[in-house]
C-alpha positions, -999 to 999 in steps of 0.1 A, spaced: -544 422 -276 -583 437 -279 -596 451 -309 -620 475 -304 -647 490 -329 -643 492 -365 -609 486 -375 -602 522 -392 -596 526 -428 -560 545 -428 -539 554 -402 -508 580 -402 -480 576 -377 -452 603 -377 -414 595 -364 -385 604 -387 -363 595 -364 -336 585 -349 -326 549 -354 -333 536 -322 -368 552 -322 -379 541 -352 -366 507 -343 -393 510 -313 -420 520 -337 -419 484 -357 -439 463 -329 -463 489 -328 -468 487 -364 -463 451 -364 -497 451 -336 -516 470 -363 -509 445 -390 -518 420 -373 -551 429 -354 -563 450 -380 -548 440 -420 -571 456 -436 -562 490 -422 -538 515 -445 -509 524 -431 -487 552 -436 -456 563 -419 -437 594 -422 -398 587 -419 -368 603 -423 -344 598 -453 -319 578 -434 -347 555 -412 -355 546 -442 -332 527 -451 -336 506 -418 -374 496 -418 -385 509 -455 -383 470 -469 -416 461 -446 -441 447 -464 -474 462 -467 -465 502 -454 -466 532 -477 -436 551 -464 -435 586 -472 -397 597 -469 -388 632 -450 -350 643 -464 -346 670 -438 -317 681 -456 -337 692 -488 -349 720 -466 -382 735 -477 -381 712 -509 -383 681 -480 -413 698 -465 -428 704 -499 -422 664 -511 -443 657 -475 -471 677 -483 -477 668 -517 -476 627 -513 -507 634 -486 -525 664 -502 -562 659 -507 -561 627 -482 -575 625 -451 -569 598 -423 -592 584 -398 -561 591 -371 -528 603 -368 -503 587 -339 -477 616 -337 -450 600 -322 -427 622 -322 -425 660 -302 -393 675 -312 -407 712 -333 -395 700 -368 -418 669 -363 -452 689 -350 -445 712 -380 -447 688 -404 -477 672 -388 -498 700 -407 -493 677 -437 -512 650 -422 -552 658 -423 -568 636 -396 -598 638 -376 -585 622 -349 -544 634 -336 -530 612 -310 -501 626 -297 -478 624 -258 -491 633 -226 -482 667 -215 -456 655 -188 -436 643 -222 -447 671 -241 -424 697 -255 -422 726 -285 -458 732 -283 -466 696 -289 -503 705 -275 -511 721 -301 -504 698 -332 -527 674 -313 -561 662 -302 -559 632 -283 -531 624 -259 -516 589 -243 -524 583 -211 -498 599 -189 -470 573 -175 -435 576 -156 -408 550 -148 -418 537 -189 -391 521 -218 -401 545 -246 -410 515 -264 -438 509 -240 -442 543 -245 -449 543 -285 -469 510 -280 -492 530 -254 -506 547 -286 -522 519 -297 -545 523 -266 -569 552 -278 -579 528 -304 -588 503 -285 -556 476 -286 -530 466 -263 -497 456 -274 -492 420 -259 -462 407 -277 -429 427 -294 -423 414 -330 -396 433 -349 -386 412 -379 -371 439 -397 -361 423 -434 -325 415 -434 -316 411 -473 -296 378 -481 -270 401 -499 -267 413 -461 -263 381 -449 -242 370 -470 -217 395 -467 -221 394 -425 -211 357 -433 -178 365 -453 -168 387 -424 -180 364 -392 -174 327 -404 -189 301 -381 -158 301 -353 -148 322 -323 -177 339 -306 -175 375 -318 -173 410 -296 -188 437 -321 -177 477 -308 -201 502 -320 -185 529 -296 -201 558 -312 -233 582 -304 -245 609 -320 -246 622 -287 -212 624 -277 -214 627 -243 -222 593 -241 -195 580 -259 -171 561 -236 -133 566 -240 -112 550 -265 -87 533 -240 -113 522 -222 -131 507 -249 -94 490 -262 -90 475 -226 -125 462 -227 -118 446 -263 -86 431 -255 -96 414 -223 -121 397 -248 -95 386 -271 -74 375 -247 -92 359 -221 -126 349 -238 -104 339 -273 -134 362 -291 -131 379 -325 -132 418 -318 -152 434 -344 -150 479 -354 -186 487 -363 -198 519 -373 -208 544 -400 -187 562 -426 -185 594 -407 -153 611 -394 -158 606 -360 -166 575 -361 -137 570 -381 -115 589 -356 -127 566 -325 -121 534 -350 -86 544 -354 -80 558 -316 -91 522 -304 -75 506 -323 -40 528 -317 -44 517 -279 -53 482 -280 -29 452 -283 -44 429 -304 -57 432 -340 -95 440 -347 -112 433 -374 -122 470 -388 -152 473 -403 -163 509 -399 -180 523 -428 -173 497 -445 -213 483 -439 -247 493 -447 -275 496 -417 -288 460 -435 -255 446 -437 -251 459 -398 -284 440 -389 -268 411 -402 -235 415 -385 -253 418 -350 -275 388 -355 -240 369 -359 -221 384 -327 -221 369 -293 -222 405 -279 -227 438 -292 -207 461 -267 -221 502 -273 -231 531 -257 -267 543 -260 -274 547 -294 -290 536 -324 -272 501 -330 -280 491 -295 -317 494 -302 -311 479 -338 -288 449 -324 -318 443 -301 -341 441 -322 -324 409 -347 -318 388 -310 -283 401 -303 -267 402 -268 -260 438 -254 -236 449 -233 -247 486 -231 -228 514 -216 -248 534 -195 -243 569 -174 -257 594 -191 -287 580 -197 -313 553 -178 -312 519 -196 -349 511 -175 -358 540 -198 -337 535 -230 -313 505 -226 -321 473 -254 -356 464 -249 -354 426 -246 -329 420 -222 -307 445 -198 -292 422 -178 -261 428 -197 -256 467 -193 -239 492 -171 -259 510 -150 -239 539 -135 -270 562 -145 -277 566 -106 -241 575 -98 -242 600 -125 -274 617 -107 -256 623 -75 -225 633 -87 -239 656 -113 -273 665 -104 -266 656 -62 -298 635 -58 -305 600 -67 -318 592 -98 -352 582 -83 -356 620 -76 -351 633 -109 -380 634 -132 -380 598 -157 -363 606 -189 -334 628 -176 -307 629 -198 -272 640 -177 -254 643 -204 -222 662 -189 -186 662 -198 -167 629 -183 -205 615 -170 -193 581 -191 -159 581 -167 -181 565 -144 -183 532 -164 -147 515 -158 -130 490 -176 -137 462 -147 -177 471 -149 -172 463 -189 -153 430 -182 -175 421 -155 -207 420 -174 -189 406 -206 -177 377 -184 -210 370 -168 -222 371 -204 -198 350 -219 -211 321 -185 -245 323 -193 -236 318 -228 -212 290 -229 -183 308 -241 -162 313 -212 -125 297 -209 
């Protein structure tokens, strides 16, 4: 990495969310300490991200609880009235996020190129990122470092993982069979893969691999609905752990498994980011864009089929980023395209019968 002029005295970087972006957010911020550890930083996170990345040493973290409604606004805009910042990396362009930008006071307001631009992003800015396609949106947040003069040359997450977490990952994954984690559940549920398909999947591993199947997930009904349909199908006996973790105690839990098995969603990114293996499912959306950061090798890819069949041109004619998020797009992952990629997993990792 380069450092350019003066380091800056404070810098502001807005992204409340989701998980998996704000996972992508740490080796940016992790570039900054380390070029320039002098600088203040501030983030602006949501309530629940917090909990995730709010342990980092050395970052004033001012908390957005979106569902305070105007009192959440209000709480922003008092922790940063009468301070100004030398710059502003808006990483974020979804309307709620360029709204609360007018709590931040910065002379410089770095924000997306207009290609990836949206709910009049333009104008909660001034300064944009240099305009990219075919880019994983972590490249994409790190990219902001480059209006001040740095480069992002190495991805270092090392999100704090508290030893309560570990030690409670360690009660529920002993040192012994090799363990499948499912964390079937998006909050986009259109790429959520079926239940049977996701008991097949898990069975094969307990059967034929002799792994420990592991039920991930938050406390939510869903999520506790898709626990319960899985397990309803399958033949063998899971260990359940939905809702029964914290996001820390789930770090923890990935950095024990031999393969985290998901759609796109949060705990791919998060199971990523501690070392994990993932075997992610992906239709709806385009794992060069959004799969785990570190290694893909692992995934699906059915992202082009989805393009023809849904959109009827290959993906490399639809514009980067295109979600196709349509009913029964995740049909086009089978069973064998799980197993396959979990058995060439389980070779390269030594844990094949």
């Amino acid at each position: 990495m380069s450092q350019g002029s003066r380091p800056p005295d404070s810098l502001c970087l807005l992204r409340t969310s989701a998980l998996g972006d704000v996972t992508h957010v740490v080796p940016l911020l992790r570039t900054l300490q380390q070029v320039w550890p002098q600088t203040r930083l501030t983030w602006i996170i949501g309530k629940l991200e917090h909990r995730l990345v709010g342990d980092i040493a050395g970052i004033e973290f001012v908390v957005f609880d979106k569902s305070r409604g105007l009192d959440g606004w209000r709480a922003v805009r008092q922790a940063l009235a009468g301070r100004r910042f030398d710059a502003l990396l808006h990483l974020q362009v979804a309307l709620r996020a360029n709204l609360l930008s007018l709590a931040v006071r910065a002379r410089r307001r770095i924000g997306y190129d207009r290609a990836r631009s949206k709910d009049l992003h333009g104008l909660f800015v001034n300064e944009r990122i240099a305009a990219r396609s075919g880019e994983h949106v972590l490249d994409a947040m790190a990219s902001f470092l480059e209006p001040l003069g740095l480069r992002q040359t190495a991805v270092r997450w090392d999100i704090p993982i508290p030893d309560e977490a570990e030690a409670w990952a360690a009660a529920q994954l002993p040192d012994g069979a090799p363990a499948l984690l499912l964390s079937p559940c998006s909050s986009h549920v259109l790429r959520n893969w079926r239940a049977e398909r996701y008991a097949a999947a898990a069975d094969h591993a307990a059967q034929a691999l002799g792994m420990r199947v592991v039920l991930t997930g938050g406390p939510s009904a869903a999520e506790r609905a898709m626990g319960d349909a899985i397990r309803a199908r399958m033949r063998t006996e899971p260990l359940d752990l939905i809702g029964k973790d914290t996001l820390k105690r789930a770090l923890a839990l990935y950095r024990r498994a031999a393969v985290v098995l998901t759609p796109d969603a949060g705990p791919m990114h998060m199971a990523n980011a501690v070392g994990a293996k993932v075997l992610g499912l992906h239709a709806a959306s385009n794992p060069q864009r959004s799969g785990p950061y570190s290694d893909r090798r692992w995934c699906v890819d059915r992202y082009d089929a989805a393009a023809r069949r849904f959109l009827g041109k290959p993906a490399a004619e639809i514009p980067w980023g295109t979600k196709i998020e349509y009913p029964g797009v995740m049909d086009l992952v089978t069973v064998d395209d799980a197993i396959e990629r979990l058995e060439a997993l389980a070779r390269a990792q030594g844990f094949a019968r």
